[in-house]
C-alpha positions as CSV (number, residue, x, y, z in Angstrom):
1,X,-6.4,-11.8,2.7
2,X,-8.6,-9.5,3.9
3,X,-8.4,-5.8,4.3
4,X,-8.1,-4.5,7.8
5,X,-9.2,-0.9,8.0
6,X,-7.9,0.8,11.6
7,X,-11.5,0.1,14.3
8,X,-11.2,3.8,15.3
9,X,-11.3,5.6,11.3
10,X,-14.6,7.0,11.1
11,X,-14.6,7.5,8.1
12,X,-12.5,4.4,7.4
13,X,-9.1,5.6,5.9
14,X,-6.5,3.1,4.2
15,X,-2.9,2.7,4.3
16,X,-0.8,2.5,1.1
17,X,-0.7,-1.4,1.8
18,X,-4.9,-2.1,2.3
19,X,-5.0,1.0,-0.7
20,X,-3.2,-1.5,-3.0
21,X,-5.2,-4.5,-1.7
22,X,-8.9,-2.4,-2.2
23,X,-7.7,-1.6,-5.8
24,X,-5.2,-5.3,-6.6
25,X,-2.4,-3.2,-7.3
26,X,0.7,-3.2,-5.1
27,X,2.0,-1.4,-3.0
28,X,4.9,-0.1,-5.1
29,X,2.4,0.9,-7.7
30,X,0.2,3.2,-5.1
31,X,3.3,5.2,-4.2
32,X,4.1,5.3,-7.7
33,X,0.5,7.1,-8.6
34,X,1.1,9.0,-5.0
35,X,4.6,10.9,-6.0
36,X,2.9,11.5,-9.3
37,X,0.3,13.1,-8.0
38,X,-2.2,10.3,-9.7
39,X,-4.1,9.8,-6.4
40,X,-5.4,11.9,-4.1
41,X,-4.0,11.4,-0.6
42,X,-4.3,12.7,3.4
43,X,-0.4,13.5,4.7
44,X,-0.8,12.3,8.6
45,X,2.4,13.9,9.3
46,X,5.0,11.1,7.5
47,X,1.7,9.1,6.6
48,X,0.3,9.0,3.5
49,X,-3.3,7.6,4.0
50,X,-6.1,7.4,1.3
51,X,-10.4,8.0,2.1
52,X,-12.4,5.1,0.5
53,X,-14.0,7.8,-1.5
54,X,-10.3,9.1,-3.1
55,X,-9.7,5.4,-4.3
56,X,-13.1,5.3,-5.7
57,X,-13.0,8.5,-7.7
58,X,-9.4,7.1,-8.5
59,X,-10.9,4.2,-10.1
60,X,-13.6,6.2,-12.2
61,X,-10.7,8.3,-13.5
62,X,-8.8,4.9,-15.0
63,X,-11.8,3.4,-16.2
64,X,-11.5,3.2,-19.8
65,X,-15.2,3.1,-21.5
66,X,-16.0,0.3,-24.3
67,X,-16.3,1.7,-28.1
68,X,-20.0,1.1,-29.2
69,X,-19.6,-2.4,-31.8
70,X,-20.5,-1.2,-35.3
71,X,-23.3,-2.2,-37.2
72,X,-21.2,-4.8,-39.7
73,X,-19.4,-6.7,-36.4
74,X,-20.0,-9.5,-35.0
């Protein structure tokens, strides 16, 4: 399914459920990583909403980088 952003965000903001669609997780998982302070977040009064640019920097901080393949492997 498709993520449906709100038409009137500019710039586009996402709900804990299209948050967990954008990055596969669920949504379970996304207010897991928001009461641990994993991910930054926008409190709309009881609203927790999330910029594309917070999930993006949110997935750069996870990324685990490759180890260079020795010489000898194959």
């Amino acid at each position: 399914m498709a993520t449906q952003l709100p038409r009137n965000a500019n710039p586009p903001v996402f709900t804990p459920q299209t948050a967990a669609e954008y990055l596969g997780a669920t949504e379970r998982q996304i207010y897991d990583a928001v009461r641990k302070k994993r991910i930054t977040h926008v409190k709309v009064g009881q609203y927790v909403r999330f910029r594309e640019s917070d999930l993006q920097e949110y997935i750069q901080r996870q990324t685990v980088l490759a180890e260079p393949l020795s010489q000898g492997a194959r």
